[in-house]
C-alpha positions in Angstrom: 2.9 -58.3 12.1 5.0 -58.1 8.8 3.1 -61.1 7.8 0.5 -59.3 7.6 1.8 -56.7 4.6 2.6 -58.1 0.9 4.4 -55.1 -1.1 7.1 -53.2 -0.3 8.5 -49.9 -2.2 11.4 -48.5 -1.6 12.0 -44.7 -3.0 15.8 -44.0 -3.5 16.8 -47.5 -3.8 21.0 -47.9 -3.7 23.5 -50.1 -2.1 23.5 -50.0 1.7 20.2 -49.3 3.4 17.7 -49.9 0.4 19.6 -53.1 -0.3 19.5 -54.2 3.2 15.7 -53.8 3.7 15.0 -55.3 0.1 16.6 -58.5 1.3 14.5 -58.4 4.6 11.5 -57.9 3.3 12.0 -59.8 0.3 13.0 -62.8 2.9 9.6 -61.7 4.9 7.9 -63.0 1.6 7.0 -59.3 0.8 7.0 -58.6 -3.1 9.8 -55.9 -3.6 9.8 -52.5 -5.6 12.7 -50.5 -5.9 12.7 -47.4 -7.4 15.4 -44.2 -8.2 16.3 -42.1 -10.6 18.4 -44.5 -12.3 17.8 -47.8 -12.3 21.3 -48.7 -13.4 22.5 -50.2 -10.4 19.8 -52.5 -9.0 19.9 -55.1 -11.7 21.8 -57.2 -9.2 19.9 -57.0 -5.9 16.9 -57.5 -8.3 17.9 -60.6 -9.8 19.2 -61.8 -6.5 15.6 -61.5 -4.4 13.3 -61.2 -7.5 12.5 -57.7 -7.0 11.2 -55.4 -9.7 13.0 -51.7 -10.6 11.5 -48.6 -11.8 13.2 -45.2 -13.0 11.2 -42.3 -11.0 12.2 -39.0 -10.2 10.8 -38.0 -6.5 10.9 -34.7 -7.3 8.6 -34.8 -10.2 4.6 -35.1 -9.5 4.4 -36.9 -12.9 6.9 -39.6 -12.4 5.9 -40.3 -9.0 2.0 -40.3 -10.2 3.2 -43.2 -13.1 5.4 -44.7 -10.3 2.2 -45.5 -8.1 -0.1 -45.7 -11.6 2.0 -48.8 -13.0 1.9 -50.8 -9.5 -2.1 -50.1 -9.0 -2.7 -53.8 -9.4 -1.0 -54.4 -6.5 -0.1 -51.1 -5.1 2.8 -51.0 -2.0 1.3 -51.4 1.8 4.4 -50.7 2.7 6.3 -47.4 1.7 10.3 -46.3 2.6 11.4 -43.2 1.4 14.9 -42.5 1.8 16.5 -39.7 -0.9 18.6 -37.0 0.5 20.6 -33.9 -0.8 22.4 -31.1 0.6 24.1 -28.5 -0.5 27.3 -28.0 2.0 29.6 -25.3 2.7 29.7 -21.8 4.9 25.9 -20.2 5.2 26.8 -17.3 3.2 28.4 -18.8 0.4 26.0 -22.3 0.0 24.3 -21.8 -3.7 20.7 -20.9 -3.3 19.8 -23.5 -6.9 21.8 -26.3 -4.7 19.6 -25.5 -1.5 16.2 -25.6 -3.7 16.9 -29.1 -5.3 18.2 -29.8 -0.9 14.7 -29.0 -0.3 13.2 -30.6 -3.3 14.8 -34.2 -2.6 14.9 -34.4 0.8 11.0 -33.3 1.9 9.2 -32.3 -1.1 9.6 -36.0 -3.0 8.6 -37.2 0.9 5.2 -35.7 0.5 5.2 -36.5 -3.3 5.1 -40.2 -2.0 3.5 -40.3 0.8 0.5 -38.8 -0.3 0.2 -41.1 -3.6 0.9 -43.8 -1.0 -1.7 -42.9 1.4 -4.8 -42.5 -1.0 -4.5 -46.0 -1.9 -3.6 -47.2 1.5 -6.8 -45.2 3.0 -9.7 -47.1 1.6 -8.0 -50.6 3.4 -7.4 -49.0 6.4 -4.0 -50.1 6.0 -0.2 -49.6 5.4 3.1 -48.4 6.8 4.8 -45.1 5.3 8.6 -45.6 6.6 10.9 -42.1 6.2 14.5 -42.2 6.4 16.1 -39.3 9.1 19.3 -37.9 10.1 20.4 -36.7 13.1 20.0 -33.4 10.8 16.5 -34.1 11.5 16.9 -32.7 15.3 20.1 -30.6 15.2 21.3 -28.2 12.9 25.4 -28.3 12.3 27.8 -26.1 10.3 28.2 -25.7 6.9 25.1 -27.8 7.0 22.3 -25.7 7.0 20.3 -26.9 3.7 20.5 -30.8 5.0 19.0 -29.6 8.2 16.4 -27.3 6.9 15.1 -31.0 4.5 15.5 -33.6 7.4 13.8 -30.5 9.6 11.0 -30.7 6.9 10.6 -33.9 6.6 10.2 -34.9 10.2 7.4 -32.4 10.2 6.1 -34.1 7.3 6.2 -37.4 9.2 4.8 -36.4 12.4 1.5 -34.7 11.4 1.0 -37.6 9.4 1.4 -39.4 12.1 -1.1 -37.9 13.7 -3.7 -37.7 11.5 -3.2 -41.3 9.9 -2.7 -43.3 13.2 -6.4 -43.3 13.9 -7.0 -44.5 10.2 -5.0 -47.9 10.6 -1.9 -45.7 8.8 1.5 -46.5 10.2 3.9 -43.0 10.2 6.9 -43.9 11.1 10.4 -41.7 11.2 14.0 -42.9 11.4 16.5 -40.8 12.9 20.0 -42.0 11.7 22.4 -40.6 13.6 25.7 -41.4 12.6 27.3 -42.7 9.3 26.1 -46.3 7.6 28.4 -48.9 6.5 27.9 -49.3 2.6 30.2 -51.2 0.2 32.4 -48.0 -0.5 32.2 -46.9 3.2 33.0 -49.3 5.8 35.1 -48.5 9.4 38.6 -50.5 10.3 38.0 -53.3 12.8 41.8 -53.6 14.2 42.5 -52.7 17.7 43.5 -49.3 16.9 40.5 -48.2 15.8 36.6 -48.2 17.0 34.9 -51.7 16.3 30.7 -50.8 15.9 31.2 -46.9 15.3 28.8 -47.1 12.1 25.8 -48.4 11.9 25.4 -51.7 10.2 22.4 -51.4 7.5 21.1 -54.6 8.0 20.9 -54.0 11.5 18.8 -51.0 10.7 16.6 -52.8 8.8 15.9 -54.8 11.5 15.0 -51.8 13.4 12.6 -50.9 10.4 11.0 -54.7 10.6 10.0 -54.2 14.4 8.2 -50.8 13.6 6.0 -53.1 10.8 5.8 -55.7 13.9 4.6 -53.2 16.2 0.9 -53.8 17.6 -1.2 -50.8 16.5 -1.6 -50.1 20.3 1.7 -49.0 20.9 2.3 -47.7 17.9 5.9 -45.9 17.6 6.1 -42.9 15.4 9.8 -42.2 15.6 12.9 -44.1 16.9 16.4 -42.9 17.3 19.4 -45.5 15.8 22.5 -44.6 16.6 26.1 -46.2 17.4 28.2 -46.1 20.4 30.6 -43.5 19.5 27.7 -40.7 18.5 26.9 -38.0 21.7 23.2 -37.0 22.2 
């Protein structure tokens, strides 16, 4: 039950998705962490649901050791890690430096926080490590190559831990987003001329991301697919 966790953090906190499950959980009665690389734009959703931001740098070993460091009197039971990059464009012309920091932000932070995350969930026998997907995560596309080769990783990432944490009362759970999410600057027509529902509505994600914390550890999910009418499989 959700009940049953008390600290959320959410790694690439922004509007849309990050703001949506900070009010959820925050409305659960978890306490709420938000952190990104600048913290600029979360003064709002923090003073609106009392949560607490904090500059890190997934990338960085150092700031996401600090991250984890300065929240040890409490630390997070419940993880969500949602940074992306890609570098797009034709396969032979995509810049290699533009791949690399791909790579870096979309799976190597993943493991950056995940393990911090999981030593101090291990010794509880405890907690919930949440990643955010793509349909990159399953298919490549064009001109897409570096996305898919980070959501690849990162599903990777999320399964084996899945498999080895399971047993140890560790929730692994991945998300696979396919299709675009409704965010303040990003939002579909809803006249009759176009397709009501063809993004996906964040809070309704959220949702999604609730039930997986709801889940009894029996039936344990470690990967759900969320997409909206209008995708193809």
């Amino acid at each position: 039950m959700v009940s049953s966790y008390k600290h959320a953090l959410i790694v690439g906190a922004g509007a849309g998705l990050s703001a949506s499950l900070a009010r959820l959980f925050a409305a659960e009665g978890l306490r709420v962490t938000l952190a990104a690389r600048s913290t600029d734009d979360l003064a709002e959703i923090c003073r609106d649901i009392g949560a607490e931001a904090r500059a890190c740098d997934a990338t960085s070993p150092d700031d996401v050791n600090a991250l984890f460091q300065a929240l040890d009197s409490a630390p997070p039971d419940v993880v969500v890690y949602n940074p992306s990059a890609r570098e797009r464009g034709p396969f032979t012309e995509i810049d290699p430096e533009g791949v690399r920091q791909g790579l870096m932000v979309t799976a190597y932070g993943g493991f950056l926080v995940a393990q911090q995350a999981v030593k101090r969930m291990l010794p509880q026998g405890h907690g919930a490590v949440l990643f955010t997907g793509a349909s990159a995560s399953v298919k490549g596309y064009a001109h897409s190559a570096s996305f898919a080769m980070g959501k690849f990783a990162l599903r990777g990432l999320a399964q084996s831990m899945a498999r080895e944490l399971h047993p140890k009362g560790i929730h692994v759970a991945h998300f696979v987003i396919d299709g675009g999410i409704r965010n303040p600057a990003r939002s579909e027509r809803m006249d009759a001329t176009d397709n009501p529902d063809s993004m996906l509505d964040p809070d309704a994600i959220a949702r999604s991301y609730r039930g997986i914390l709801r889940q009894d550890r029996s039936a344990w999910a470690w990967e759900i697919e969320l997409r909206p009418w209008v995708e193809s499989f």
